[in-house]
BAFI-3210 file (N, C-alpha, C; in Angstrom, 3 decimals, decimal comma, padded with zeros to 6 digits):
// residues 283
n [1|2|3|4|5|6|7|8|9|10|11|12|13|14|15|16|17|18|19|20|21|22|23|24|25|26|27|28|29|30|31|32|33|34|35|36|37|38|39|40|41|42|43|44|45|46|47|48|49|50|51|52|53|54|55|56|57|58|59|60|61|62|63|64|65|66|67|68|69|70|71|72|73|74|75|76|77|78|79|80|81|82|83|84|85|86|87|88|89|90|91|92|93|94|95|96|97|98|99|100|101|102|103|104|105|106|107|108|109|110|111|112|113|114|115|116|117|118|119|120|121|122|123|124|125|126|127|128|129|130|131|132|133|134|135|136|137|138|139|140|141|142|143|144|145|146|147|148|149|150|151|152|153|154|155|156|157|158|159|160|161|162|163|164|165|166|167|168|169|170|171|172|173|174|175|176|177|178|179|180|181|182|183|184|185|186|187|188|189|190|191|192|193|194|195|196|197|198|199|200|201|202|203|204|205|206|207|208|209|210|211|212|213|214|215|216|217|218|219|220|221|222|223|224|225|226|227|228|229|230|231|232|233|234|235|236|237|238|239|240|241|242|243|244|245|246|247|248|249|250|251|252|253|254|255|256|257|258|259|260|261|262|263|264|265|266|267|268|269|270|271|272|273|274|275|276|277|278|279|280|281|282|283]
n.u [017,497|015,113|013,707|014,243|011,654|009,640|009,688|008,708|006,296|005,111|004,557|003,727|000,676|000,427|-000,060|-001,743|-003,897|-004,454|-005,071|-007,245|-008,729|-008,839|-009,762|-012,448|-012,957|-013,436|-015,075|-017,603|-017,280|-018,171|-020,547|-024,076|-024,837|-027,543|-028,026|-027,518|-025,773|-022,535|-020,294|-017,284|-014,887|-013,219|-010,604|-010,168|-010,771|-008,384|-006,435|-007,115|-006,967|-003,946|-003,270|-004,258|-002,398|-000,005|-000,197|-000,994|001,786|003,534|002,212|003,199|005,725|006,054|004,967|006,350|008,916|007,504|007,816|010,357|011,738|013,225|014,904|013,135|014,418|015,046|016,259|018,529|018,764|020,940|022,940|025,788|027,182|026,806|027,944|030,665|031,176|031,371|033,106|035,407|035,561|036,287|039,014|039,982|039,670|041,003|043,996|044,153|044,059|046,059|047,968|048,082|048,725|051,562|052,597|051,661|053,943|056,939|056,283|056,308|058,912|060,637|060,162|061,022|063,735|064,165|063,968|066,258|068,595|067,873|068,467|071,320|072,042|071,838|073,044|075,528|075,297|075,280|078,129|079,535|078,819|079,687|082,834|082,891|082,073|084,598|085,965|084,153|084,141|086,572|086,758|084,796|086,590|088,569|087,657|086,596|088,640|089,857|088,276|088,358|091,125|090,877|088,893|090,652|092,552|091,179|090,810|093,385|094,547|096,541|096,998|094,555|093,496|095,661|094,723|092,200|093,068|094,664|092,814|091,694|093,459|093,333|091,471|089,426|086,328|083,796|084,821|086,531|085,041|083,375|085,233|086,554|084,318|083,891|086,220|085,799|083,942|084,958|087,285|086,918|088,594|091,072|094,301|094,747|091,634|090,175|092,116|090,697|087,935|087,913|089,002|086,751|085,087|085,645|085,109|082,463|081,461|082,040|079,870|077,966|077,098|075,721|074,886|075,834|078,379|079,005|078,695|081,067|083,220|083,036|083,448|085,993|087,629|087,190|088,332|090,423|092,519|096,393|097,138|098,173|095,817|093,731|093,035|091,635|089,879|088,301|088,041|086,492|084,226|082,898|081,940|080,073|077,975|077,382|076,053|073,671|072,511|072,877|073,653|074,998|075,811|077,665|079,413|080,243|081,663|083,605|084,580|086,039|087,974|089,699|090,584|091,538|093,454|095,262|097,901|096,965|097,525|098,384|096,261|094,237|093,412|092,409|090,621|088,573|088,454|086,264|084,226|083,425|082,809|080,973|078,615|078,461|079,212|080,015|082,321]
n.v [201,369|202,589|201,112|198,081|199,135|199,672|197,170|195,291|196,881|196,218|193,394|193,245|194,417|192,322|189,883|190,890|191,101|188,704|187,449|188,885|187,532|184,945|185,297|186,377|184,016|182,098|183,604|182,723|180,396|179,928|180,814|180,405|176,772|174,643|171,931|169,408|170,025|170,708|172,245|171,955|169,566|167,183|166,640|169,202|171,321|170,941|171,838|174,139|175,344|175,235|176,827|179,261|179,367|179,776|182,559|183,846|183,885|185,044|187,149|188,066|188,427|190,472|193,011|192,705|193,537|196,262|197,359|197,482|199,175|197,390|195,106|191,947|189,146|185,810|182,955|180,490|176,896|175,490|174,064|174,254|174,874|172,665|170,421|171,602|171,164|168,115|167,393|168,783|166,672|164,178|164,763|165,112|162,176|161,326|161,887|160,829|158,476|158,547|158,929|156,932|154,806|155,570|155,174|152,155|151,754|152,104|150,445|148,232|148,185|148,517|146,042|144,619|145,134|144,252|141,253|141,119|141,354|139,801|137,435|137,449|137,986|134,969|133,797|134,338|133,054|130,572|130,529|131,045|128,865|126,966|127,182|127,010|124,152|122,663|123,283|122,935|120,182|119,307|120,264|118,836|116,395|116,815|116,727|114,250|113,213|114,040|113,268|110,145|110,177|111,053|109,221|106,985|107,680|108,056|105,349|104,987|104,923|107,059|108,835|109,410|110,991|112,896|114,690|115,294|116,959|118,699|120,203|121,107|123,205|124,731|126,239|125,487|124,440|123,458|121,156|119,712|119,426|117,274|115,479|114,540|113,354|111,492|110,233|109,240|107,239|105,421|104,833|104,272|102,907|103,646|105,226|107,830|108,518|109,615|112,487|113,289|112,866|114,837|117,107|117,411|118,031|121,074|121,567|121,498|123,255|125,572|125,931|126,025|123,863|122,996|120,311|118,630|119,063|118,702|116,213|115,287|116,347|114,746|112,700|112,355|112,726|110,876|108,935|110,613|111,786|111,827|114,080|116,849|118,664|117,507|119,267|122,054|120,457|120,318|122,306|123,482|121,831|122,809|125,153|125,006|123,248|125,686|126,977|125,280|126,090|124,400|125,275|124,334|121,834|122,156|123,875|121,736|120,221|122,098|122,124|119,893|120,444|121,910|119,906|117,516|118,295|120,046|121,204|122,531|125,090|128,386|129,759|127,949|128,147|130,551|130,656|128,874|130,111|132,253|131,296|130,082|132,105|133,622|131,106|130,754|130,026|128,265|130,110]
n.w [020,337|020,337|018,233|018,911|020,898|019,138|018,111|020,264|020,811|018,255|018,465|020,887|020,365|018,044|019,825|021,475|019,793|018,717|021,512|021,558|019,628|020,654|023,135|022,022|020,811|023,071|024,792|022,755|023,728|025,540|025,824|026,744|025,718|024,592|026,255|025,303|023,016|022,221|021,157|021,655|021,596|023,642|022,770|021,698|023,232|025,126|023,516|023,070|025,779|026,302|024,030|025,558|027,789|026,273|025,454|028,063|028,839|026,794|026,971|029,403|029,208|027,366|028,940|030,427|029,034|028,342|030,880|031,390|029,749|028,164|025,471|024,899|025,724|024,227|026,641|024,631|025,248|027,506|025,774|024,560|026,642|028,185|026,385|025,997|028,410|029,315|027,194|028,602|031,282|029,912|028,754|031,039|031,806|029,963|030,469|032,646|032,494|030,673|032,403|034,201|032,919|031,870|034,747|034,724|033,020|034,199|036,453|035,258|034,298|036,176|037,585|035,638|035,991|038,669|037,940|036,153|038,144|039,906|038,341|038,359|040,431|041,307|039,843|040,741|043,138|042,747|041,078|043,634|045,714|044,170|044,121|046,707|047,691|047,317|049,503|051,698|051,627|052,303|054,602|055,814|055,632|057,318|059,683|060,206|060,193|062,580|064,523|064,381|065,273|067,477|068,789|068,573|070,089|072,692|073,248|074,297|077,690|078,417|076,702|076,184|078,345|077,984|076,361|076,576|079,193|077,871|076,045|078,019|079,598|077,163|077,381|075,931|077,320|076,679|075,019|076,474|078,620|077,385|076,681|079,195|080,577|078,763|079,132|081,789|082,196|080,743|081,807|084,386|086,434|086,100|086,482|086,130|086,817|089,360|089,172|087,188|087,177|089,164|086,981|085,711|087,001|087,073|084,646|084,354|086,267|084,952|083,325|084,841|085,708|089,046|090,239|088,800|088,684|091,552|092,628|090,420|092,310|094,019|093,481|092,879|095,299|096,781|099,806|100,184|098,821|098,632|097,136|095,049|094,048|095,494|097,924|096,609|095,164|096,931|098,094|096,046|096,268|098,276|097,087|095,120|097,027|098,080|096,222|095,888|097,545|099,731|102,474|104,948|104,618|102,878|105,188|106,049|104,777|104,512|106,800|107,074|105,028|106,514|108,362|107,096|105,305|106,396|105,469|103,453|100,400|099,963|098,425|097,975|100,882|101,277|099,561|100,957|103,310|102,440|101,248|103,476|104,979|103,150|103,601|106,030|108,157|111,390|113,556]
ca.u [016,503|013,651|013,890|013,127|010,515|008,859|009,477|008,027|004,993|004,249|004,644|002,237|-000,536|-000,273|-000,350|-003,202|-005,241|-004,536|-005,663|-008,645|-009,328|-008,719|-010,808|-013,797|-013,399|-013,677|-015,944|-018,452|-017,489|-019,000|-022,034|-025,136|-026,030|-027,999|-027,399|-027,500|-025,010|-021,280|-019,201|-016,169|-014,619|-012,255|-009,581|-009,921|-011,075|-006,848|-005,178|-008,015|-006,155|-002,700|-003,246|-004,687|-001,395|000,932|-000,617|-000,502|003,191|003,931|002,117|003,641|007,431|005,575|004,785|007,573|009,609|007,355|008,266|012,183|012,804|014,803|014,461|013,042|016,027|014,683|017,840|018,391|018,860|022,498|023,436|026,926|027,725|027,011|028,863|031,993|031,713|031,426|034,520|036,342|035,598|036,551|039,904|040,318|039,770|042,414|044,942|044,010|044,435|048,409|049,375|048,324|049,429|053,131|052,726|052,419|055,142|057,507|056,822|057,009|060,668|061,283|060,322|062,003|064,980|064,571|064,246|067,528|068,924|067,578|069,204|072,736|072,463|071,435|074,826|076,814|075,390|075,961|079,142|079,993|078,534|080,645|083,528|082,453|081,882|085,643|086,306|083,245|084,874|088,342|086,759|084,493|087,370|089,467|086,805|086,499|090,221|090,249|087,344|089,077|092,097|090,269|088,516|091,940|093,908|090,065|091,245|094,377|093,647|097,408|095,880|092,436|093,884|096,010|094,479|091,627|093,480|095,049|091,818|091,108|094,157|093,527|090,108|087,994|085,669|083,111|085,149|087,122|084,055|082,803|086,689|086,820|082,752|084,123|087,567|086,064|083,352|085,818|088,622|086,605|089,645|092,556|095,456|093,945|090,547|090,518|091,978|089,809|086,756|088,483|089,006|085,294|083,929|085,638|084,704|080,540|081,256|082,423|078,176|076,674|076,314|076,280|075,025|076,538|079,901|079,597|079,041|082,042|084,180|082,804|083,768|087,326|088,173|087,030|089,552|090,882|094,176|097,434|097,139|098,349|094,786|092,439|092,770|091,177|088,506|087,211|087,577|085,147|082,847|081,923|081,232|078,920|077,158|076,420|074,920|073,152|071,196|073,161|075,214|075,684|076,731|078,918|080,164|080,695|082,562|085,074|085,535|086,602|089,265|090,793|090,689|092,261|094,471|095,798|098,710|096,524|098,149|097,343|094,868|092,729|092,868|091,820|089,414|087,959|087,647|085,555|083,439|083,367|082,051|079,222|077,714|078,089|079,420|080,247|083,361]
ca.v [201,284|202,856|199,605|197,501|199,663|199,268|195,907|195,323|196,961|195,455|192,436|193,276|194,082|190,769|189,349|191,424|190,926|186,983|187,029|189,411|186,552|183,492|185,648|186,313|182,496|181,597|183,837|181,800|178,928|180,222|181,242|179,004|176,036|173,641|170,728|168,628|170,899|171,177|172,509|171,462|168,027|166,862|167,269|170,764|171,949|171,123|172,550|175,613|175,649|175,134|178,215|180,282|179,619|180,438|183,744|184,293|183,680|185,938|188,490|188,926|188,416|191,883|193,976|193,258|194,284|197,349|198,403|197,662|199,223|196,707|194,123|190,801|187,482|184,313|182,310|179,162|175,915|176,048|172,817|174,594|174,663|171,013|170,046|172,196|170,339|166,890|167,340|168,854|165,509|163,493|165,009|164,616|160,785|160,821|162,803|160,001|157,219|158,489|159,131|155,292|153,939|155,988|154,711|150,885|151,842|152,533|149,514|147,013|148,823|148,270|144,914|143,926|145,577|143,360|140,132|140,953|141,456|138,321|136,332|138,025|137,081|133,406|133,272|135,046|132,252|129,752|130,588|130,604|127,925|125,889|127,557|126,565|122,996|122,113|123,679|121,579|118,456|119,477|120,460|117,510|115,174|117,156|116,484|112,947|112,383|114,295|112,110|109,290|110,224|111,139|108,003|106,195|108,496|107,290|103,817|104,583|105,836|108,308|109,661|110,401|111,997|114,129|115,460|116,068|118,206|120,123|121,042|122,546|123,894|125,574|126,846|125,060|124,079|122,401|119,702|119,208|118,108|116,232|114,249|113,737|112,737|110,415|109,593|108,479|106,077|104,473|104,440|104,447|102,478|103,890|106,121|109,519|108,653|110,732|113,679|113,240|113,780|116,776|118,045|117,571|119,036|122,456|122,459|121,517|124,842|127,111|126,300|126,413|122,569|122,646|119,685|117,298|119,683|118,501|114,819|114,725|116,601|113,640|110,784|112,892|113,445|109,636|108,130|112,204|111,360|112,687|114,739|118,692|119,129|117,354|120,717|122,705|119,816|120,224|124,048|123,528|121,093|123,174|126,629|123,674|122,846|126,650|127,633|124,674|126,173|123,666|125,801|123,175|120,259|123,068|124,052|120,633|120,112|123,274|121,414|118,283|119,975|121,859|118,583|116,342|119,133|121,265|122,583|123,124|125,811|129,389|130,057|126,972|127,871|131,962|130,082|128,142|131,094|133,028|130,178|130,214|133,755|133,216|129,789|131,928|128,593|128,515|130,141]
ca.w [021,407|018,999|017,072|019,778|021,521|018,086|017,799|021,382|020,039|017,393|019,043|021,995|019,193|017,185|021,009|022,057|018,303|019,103|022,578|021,454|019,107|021,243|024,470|022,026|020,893|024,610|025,030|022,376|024,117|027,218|025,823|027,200|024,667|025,010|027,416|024,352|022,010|022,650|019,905|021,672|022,079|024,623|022,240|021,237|024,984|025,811|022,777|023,663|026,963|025,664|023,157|026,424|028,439|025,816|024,743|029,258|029,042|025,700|027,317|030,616|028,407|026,596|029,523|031,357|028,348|028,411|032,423|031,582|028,224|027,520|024,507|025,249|025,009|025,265|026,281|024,295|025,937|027,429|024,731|024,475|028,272|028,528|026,064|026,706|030,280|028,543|026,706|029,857|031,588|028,449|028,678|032,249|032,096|029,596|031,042|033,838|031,314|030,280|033,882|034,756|031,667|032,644|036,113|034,595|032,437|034,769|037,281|034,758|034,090|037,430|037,429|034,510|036,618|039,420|037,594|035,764|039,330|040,756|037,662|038,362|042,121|041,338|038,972|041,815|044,398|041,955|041,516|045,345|046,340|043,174|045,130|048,843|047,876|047,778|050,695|052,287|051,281|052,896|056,223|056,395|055,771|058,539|060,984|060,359|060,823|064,086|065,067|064,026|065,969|068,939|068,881|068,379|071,407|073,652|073,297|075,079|078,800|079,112|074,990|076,179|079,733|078,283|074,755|077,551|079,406|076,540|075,913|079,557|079,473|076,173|077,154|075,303|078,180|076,337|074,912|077,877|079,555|076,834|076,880|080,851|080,613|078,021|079,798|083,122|081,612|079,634|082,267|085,993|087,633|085,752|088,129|086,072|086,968|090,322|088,892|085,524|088,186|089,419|085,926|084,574|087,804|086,600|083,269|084,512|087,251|083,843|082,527|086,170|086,263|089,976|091,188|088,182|089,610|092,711|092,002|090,274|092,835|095,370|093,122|092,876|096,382|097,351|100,066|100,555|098,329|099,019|095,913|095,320|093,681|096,314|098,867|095,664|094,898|098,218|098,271|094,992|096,277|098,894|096,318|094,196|097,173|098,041|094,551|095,561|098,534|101,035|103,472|106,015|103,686|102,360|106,163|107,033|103,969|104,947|108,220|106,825|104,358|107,553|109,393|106,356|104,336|107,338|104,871|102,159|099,909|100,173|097,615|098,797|102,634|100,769|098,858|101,797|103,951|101,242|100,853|104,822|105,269|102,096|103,894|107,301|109,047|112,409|113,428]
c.u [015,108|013,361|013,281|012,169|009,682|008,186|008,401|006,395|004,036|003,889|003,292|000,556|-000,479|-000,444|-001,656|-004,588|-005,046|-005,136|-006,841|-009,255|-009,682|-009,884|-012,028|-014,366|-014,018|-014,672|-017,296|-018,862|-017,877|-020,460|-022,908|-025,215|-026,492|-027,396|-026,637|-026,256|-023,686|-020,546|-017,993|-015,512|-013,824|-010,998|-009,039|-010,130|-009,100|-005,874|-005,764|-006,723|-004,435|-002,403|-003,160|-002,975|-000,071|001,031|-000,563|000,916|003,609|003,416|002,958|005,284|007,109|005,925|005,519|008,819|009,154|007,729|009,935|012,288|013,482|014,385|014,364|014,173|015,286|015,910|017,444|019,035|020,897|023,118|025,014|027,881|028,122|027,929|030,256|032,374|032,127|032,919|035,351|036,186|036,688|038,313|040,570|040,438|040,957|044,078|045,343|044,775|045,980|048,968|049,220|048,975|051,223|053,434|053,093|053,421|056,641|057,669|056,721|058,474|061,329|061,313|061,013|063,565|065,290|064,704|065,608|068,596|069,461|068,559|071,230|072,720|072,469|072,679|075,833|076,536|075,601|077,230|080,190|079,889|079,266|082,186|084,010|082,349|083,531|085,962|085,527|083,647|086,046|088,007|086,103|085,658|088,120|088,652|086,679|087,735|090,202|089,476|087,960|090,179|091,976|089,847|089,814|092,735|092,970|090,398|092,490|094,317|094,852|096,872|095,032|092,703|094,273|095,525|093,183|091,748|094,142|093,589|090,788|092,121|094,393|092,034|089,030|087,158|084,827|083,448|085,849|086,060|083,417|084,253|086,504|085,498|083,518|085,464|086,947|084,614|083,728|086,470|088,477|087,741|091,310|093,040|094,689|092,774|089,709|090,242|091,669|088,281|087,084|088,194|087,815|084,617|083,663|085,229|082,944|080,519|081,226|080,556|077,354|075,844|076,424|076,069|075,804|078,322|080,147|079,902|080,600|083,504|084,302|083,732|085,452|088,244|087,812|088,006|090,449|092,458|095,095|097,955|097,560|096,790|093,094|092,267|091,428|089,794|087,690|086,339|085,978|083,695|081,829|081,159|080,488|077,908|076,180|075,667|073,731|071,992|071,642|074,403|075,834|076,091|078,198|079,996|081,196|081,955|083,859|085,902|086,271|087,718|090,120|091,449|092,099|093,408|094,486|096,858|098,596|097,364|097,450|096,514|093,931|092,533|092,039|090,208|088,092|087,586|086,625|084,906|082,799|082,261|080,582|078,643|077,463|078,098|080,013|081,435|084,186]
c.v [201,557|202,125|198,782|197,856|199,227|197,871|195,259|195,459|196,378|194,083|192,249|193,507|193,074|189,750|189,320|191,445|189,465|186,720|187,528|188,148|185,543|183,969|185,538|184,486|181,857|181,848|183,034|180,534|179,152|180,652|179,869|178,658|175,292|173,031|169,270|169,100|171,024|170,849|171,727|170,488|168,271|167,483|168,851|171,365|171,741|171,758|174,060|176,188|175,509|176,611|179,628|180,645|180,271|181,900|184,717|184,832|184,562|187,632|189,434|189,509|190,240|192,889|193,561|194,184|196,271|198,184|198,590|198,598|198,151|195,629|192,698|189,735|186,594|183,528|180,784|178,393|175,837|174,644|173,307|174,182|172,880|170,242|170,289|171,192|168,946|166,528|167,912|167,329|164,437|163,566|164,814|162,957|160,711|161,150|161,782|158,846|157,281|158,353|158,036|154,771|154,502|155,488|153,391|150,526|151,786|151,345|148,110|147,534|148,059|146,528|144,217|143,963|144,531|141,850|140,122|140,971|140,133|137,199|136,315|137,468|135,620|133,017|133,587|133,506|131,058|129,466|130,286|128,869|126,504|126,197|126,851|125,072|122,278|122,047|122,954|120,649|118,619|119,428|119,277|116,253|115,387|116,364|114,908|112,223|113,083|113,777|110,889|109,074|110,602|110,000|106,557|106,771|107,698|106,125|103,568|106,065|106,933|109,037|110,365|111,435|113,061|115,151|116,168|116,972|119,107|120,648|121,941|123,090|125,424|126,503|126,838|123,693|122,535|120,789|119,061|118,739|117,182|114,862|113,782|113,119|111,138|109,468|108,702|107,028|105,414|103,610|104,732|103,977|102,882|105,351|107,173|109,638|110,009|112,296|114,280|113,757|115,409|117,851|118,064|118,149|120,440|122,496|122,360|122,796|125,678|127,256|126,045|124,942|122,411|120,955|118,232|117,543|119,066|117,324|114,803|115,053|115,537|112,656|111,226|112,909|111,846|108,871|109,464|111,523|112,337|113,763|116,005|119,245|118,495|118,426|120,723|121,868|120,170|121,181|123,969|122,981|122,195|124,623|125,994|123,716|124,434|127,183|126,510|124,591|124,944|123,874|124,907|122,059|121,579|123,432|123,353|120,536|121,236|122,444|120,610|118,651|120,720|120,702|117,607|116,860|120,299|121,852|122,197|124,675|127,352|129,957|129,138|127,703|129,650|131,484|129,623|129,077|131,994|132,263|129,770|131,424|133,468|132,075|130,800|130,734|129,181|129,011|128,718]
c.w [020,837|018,063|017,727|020,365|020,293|017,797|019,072|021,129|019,103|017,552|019,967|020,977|018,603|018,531|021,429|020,826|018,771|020,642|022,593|020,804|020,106|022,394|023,579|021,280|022,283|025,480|024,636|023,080|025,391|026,902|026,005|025,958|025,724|025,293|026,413|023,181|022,352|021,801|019,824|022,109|023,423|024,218|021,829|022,276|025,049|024,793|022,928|025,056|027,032|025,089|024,611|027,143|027,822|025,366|026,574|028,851|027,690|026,004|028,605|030,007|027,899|027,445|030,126|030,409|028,293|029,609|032,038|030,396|027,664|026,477|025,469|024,688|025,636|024,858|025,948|025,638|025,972|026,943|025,157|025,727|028,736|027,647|026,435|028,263|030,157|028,632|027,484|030,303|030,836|028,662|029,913|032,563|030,871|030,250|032,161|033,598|031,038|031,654|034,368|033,911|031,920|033,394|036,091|033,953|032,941|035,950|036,291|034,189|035,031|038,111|036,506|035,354|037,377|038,827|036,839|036,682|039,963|039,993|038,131|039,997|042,231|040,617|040,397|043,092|044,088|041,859|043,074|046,055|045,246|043,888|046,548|048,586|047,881|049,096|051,869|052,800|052,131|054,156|056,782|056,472|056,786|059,824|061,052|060,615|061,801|064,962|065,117|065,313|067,518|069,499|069,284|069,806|072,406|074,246|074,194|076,415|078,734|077,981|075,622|077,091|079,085|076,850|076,179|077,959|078,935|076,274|076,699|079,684|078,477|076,513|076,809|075,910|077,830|075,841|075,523|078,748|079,109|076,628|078,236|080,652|079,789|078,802|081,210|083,432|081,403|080,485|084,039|086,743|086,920|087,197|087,670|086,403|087,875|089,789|087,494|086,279|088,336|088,446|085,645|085,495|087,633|085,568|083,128|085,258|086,152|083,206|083,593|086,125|087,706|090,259|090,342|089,175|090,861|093,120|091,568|090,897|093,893|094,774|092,885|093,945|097,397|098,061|100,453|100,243|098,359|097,461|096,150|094,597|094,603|097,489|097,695|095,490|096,065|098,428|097,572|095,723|097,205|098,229|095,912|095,671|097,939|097,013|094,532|097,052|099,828|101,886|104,382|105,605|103,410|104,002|106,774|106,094|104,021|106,199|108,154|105,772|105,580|108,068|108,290|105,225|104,973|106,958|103,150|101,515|100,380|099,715|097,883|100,134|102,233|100,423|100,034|102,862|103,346|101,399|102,389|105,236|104,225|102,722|105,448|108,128|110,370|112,831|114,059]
res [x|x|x|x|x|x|x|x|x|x|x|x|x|x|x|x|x|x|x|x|x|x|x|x|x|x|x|x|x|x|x|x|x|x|x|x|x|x|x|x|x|x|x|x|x|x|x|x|x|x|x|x|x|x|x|x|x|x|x|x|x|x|x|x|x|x|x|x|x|x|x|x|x|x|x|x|x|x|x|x|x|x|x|x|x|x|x|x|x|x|x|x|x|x|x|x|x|x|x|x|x|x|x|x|x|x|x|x|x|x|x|x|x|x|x|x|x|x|x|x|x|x|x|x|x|x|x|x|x|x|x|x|x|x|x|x|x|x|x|x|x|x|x|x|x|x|x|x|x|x|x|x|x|x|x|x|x|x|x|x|x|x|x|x|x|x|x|x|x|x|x|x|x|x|x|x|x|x|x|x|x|x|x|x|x|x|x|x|x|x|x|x|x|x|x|x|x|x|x|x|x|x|x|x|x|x|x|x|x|x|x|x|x|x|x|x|x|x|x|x|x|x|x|x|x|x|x|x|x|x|x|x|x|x|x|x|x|x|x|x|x|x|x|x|x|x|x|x|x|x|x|x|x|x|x|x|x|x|x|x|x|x|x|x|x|x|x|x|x|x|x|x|x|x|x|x|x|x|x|x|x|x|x]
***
């Protein structure tokens, strides 16, 4: 501490002998000349005032050292700090740099994965479909001989009738109405014609064709034939013509199978009262 106090000192004297100098320079240069006379240029007037400020600023660094005790530090320029921060950064963009470079590492893996994937499924559907093409061939040729043979049964009206009704028999609606559709085009004045109407009217009721349904229960029931299935057509026509918003065609039509099939069976005359009560016909 008696080292620097010293040093301090001796300091503030070569301060205070340099500012004695530089003040009684300054002083000169304040003394009146002539208007005509001036010692000092432009140039030397600012390094004059340059000198003044630094010999301020060395002095106050002095006497403040003299109120603290404490030695004067002038801190260097913090070079170190900035760097150190630099090279943190530096290291952070790499650190950045591996964990993307990992990241594209990892989905071209994964892509590589899937394209070895994709090739193995394209063999597998390959495969199948070398498979499936016999089998193709077998079913298309089935179908063209049961076309064939359908076509061939068409040609003969008891054939077409009754493969027809094997196939309303069996349930399978749709092509039972596409056979009678076809059967009663073909074969309008044959004996099955009649009850070929009949049949295609039920299998248009099973997809809510009413009013084709009811059409073809008319062209069925034409002449009111002594049939065991013209009761039933009638029953029908008249459920067809209520889904079809015409209770009194439908009423009349109840009246007319009492009137013309008075020992209708007992599920028609069931039928026909049901169908009675929903139109709300007269008693």
């Amino acid at each position: 501490m008696k080292a620097n106090k010293l040093t301090a000192l001796a300091l503030a004297a070569l301060i205070g002998g340099s500012f004695a100098g530089v003040a009684a320079q300054h002083a000169f240069a304040q003394t009146p000349l002539p208007s005509d006379e001036d010692p000092l240029d432009d140039r030397s007037r600012k390094r004059l005032d340059k000198m003044e400020k630094v010999v301020r600023e060395l002095r106050a660094i002095v006497f403040q050292g003299r109120e603290t005790g404490k030695p004067v530090v002038v801190q260097p320029a913090d070079t170190d700090s900035q760097i150190q921060m630099l090279s943190q950064r530096v290291s952070d963009l790499e650190a950045t740099l591996t964990r993307v470079n990992g990241q594209n590492e990892e989905l071209q893996h994964q892509l590589d994965q899937a394209r070895q994937n994709l090739a193995v499924y394209q063999t597998q559907i390959q495969s199948l479909n070398d498979r499936l093409a016999p089998l193709e061939q077998a079913a298309s040729a089935q179908a063209q001989a049961a076309q064939a043979e359908a076509a061939k049964a068409a040609e003969n009206p008891a054939d077409a009738f009754a493969n027809a009704k094997a196939l309303m028999d069996g349930g399978d609606y749709d092509n039972a109405e596409a056979a009678f559709a076809d059967f009663v085009q073909r074969h309008p004045d044959d004996a099955h014609a009649a009850e070929a109407n009949y049949l295609y009217g039920k299998a248009l009721a099973v997809r809510g064709a009413h009013a084709e349904a009811a059409h073809a229960y008319i062209e069925a029931i034409r002449g009111y034939p002594k049939t065991s299935w013209a009761p039933d057509a009638m029953a029908e026509l008249s459920r067809e013509l209520i889904a079809m918003k015409r209770a009194d065609d439908a009423c009349t039509t109840l009246d007319t199978l009492k009137a013309k099939y008075p020992k209708a069976s007992a599920a028609v005359t069931k039928k026909a009262a049901a169908a009675r009560t929903q139109a709300k016909c007269a008693a």
